[in-house]
C-alpha positions in Angstrom: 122.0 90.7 133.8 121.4 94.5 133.4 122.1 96.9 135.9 119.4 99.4 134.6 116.2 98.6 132.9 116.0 98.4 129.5 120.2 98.0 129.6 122.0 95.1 127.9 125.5 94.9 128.5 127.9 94.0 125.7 128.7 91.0 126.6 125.0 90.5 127.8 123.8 91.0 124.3 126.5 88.9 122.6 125.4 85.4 124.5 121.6 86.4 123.1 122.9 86.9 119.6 124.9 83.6 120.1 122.0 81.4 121.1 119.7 82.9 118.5 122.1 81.8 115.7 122.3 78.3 117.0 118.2 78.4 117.5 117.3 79.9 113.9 120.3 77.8 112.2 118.5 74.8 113.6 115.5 76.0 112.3 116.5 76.9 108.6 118.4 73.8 108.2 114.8 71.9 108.8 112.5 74.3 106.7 115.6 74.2 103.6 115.3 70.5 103.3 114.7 69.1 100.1 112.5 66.3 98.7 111.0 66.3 102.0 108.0 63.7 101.9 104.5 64.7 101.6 103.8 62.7 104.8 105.7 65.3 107.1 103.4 68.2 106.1 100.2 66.1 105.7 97.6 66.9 108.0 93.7 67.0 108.6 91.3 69.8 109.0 89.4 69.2 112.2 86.6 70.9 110.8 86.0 70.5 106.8 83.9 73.4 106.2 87.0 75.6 107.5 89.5 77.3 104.5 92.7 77.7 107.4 92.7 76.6 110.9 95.3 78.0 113.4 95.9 76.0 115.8 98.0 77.2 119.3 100.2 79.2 116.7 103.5 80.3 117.8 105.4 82.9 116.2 109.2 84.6 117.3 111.6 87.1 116.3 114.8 86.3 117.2 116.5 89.9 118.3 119.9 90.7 120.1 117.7 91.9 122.5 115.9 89.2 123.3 112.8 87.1 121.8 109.9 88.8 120.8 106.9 87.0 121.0 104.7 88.4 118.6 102.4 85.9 118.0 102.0 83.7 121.1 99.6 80.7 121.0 97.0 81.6 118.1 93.8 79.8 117.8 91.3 80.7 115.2 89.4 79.3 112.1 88.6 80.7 108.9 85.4 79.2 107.6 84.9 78.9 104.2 83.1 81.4 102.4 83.4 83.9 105.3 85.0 86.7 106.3 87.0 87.1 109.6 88.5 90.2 110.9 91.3 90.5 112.7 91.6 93.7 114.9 93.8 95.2 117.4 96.0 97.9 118.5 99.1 97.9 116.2 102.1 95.2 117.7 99.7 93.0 118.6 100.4 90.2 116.2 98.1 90.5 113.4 99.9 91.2 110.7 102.7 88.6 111.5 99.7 86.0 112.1 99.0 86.3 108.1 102.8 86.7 107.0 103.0 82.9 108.9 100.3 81.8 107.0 102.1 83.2 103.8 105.6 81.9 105.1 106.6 85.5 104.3 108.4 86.3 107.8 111.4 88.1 107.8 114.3 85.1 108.1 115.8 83.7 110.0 114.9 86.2 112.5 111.4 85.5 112.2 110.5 81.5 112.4 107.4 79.7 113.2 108.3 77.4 116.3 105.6 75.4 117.4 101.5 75.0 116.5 99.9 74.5 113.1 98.2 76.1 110.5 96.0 73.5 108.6 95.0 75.1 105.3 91.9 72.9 103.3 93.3 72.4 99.7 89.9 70.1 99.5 88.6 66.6 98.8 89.8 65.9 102.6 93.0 66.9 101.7 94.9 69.2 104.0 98.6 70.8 104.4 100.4 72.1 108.2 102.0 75.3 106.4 104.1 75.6 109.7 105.8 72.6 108.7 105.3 73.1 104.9 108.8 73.5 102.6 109.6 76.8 101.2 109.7 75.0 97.9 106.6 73.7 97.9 105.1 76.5 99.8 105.7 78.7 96.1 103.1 76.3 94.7 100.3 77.2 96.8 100.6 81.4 97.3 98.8 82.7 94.8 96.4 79.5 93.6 95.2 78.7 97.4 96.5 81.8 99.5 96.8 85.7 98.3 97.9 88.5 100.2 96.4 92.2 99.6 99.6 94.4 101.0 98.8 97.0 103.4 100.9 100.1 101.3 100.4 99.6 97.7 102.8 101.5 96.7 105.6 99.9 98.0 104.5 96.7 97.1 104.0 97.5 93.4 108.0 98.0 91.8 108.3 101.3 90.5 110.2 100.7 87.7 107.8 98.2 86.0 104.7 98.9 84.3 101.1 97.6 85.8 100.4 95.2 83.3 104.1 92.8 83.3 103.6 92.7 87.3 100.3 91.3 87.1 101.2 89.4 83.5 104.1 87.8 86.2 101.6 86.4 88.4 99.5 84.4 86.3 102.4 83.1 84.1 103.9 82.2 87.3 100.6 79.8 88.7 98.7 79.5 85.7 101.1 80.0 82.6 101.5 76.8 81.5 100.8 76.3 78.1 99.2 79.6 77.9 100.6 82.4 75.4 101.3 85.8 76.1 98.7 87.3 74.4 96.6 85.3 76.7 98.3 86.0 79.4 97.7 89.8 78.8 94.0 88.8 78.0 93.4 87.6 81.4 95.3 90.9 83.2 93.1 93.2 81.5 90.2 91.2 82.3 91.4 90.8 86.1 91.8 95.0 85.7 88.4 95.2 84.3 87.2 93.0 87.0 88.5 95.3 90.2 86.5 98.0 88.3 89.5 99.5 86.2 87.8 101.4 83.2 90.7 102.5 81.6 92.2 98.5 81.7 94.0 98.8 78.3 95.2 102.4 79.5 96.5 101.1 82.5 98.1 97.8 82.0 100.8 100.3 79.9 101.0 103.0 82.8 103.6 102.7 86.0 103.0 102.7 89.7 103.1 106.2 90.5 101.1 107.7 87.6 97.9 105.6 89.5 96.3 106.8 92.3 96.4 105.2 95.8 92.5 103.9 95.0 93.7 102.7 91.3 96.9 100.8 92.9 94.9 99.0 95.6 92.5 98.1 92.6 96.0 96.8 91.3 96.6 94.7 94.1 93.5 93.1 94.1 93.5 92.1 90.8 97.1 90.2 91.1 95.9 88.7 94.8 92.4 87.3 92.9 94.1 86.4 89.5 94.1 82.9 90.1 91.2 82.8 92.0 92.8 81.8 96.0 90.4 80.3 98.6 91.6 82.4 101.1 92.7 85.9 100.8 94.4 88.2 103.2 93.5 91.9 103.4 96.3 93.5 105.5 94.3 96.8 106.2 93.5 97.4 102.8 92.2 100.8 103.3 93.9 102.4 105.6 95.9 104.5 103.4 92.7 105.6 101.5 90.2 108.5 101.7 86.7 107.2 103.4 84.7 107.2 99.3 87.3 104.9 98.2 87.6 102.5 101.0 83.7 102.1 101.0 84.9 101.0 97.1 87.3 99.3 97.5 85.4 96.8 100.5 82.2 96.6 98.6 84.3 95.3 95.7 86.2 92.9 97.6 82.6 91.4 99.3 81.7 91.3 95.9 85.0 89.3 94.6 84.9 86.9 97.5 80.8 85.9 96.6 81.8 85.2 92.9 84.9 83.4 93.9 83.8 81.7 97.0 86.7 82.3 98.7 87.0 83.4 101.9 88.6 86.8 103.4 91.0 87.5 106.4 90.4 91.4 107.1 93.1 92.7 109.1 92.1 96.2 110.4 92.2 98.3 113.5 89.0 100.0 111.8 86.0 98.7 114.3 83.7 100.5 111.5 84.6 98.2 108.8 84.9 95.2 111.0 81.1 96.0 111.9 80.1 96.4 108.3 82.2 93.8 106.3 82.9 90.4 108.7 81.2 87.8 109.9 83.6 86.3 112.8 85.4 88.6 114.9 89.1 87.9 116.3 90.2 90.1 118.5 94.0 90.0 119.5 96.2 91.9 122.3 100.2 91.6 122.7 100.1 88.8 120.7 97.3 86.7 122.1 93.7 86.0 120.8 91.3 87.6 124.0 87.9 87.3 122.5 86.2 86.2 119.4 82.6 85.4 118.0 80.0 86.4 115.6 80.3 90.2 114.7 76.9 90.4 116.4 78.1 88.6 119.4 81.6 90.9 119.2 79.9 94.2 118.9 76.4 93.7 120.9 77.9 91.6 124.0 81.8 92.6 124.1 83.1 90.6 127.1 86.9 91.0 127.5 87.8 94.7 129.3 89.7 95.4 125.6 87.1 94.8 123.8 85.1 97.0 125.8 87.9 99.7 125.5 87.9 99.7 121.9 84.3 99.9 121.4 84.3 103.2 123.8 87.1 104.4 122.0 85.5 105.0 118.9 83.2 107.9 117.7 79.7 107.8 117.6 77.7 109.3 115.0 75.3 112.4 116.6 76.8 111.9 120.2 78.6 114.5 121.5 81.7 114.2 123.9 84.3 116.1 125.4 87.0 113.8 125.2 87.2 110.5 123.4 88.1 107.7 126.2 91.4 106.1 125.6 92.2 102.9 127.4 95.1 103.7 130.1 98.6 102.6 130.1 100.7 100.6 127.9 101.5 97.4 126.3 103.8 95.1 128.6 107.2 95.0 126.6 107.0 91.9 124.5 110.6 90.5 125.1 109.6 90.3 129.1 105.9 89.5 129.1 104.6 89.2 132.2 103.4 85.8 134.3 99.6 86.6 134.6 97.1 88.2 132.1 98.7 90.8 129.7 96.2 93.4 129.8 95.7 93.3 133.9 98.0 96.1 134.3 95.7 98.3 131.9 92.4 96.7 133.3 89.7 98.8 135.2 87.2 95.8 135.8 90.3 93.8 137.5 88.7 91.0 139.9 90.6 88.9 142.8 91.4 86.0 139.9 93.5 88.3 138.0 96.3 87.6 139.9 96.7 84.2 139.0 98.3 82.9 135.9 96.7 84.0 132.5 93.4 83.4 131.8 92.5 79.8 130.1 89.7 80.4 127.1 85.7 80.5 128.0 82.7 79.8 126.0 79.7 82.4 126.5 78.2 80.8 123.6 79.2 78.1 120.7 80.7 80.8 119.1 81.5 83.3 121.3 85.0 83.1 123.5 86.6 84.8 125.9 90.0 84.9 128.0 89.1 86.4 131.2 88.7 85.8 135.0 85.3 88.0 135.3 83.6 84.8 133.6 85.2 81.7 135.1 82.4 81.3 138.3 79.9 82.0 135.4 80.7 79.4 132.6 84.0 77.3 133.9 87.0 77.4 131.9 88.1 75.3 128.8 
């Protein structure tokens, strides 16, 4: 293959680029269907009080230099009601985890190939969105799923004023038979809602005459406008000062209690995982390694990452030389290795580490693990 690594001959790169065509046409030619029966995409929830279950998720990028596995057998649920976050270094999958749930990957490079994602649309009632139609997929973002963007101001256009983007999204789900002075009604009351004082001001002004706080409160209001069961925060902060991101979570708990909806928080912010979740995921190179209860996560961290990013971080009135860093690097994703992804960066490796990677294990109903350091104590899964 190549004679260097990290080398792709021409010709080399030209057989990948030919088999990912004939891969990804396969694939758009199934998800482009139309008048695709209700049956195909018709599932059950395994567990009824869950909003989204993922289930052994699989999700590639098809690239001339290979396939990237960025998300590579997923398994997590969203409960109803509840908040999950999603942390990890960034690469490690979580962001694609959510555009797969939105059916917003770039395509056809990007394509769901195998697992589910059950989302409850209630009364025992239940769609696979892996195997969902884009056509009928349009029906349910923005009534059932909503997606807070992670840089508002790219996601806002610049050459429309607030109030017609947000007017859009509600004559888009919930327009029908509605006017457009009621339409307009309902933005400056979704405005108001986010904690806009100025609605009536604002619903006139454009993108860049808001502030980065004021735009987020933007996106908020056209993710909650028809009031979704599950929203996605894609680090919704991350991009503000620390006074406004204390604002702008407080109002999303808020939102979520007088919606009853529940929140995916997608962060690499361990403070507002701590402070805003109730379930912890945490993912590495595309792989979920541990998750539980936040109390579970942050008082009993189990895998060696977890335990690396909770001595990574500050602590308030403890002083330190040096902040620890966990050592090494992330295996390249095109060539992952055989065994467990984070054994090359591990210092509490033990003799089972060599062997293939780690199946999941339960230190508690809740709380699970992938790692060899507990398989004598509990057995695997």
């Amino acid at each position: 293959m190549a004679k260097h690594e990290g080398y792709l001959s021409a010709k080399e790169s030209r057989r990948i680029s030919k088999e990912n065509r004939r891969i990804t046409n396969e694939l758009e030619k199934k998800r482009k269907r139309k008048n695709v029966p209700e049956e195909e995409y018709t599932t059950r929830m395994h567990n009824e009080n869950n909003a989204v279950e993922f289930d052994n998720l699989h999700t590639y990028f098809y690239t001339d230099a290979g396939t990237v596995k960025s998300v590579d057998g997923v398994t997590f649920d969203v409960p109803i009601g509840k908040t999950v976050g999603v942390v990890g270094e960034s690469g490690c999958g979580k962001s694609v985890t959510s555009l797969s749930l939105m059916q917003l990957l770039q395509r056809p490079q990007g394509q769901v190939v195998e697992g589910e994602i059950r989302l409850n649309l209630g009364d025992g009632k239940a769609y696979d969105i892996a195997k969902i139609p884009a056509e009928k997929m349009q029906k349910l973002r923005g009534n059932y799923i909503s997606m807070i963007f992670q840089e508002p101001m790219t996601s806002l256009n610049p050459v429309f004023r607030i109030g017609q983007q947000v007017d859009e999204v509600i004559a888009l789900h919930e327009g029908e038979g509605k006017t457009k002075d009621e339409i307009k009604a309902r933005t400056i009351e979704m405005l108001k809602t986010v904690g806009i004082a100025n609605s009536e001001g604002v619903y006139a002004m454009y993108p860049h005459e808001l502030s980065g706080g004021m735009r987020q409160r933007v996106m908020i209001a056209m993710a909650l406008a028809c009031n979704p069961r599950i929203i996605i925060a894609d680090e919704p902060t991350t991009a503000l000062d620390v006074t406004i991101q204390a604002q702008i979570l407080d109002l999303l708990r808020n939102l979520k209690d007088r919606i009853n909806s529940s929140i995916m928080l997608i962060t690499h912010d361990l403070g507002v995982i701590a402070e805003t979740a109730d379930y912890v995921v945490v993912m590495y190179a595309g792989r979920v390694v541990e998750k539980g209860t936040v109390e579970e996560i942050f008082a009993h961290p189990a895998h060696p990452y977890t335990i690396g990013l909770m001595a990574s971080k500050p602590v308030v009135g403890k002083q330190v030389d040096k902040l620890y860093s966990i050592p090494g690097k992330v295996p390249n994703p095109i060539d992952m290795p055989n065994y467990c992804y984070f054994k090359d960066r591990c210092e509490m490796c033990v003799e089972g580490c060599d062997g293939a990677y780690p199946c999941e294990v339960s230190l508690s109903p809740t709380h699970k693990v992938s790692c060899y350091r507990y398989y004598d104590k509990k057995g695997a899964e």
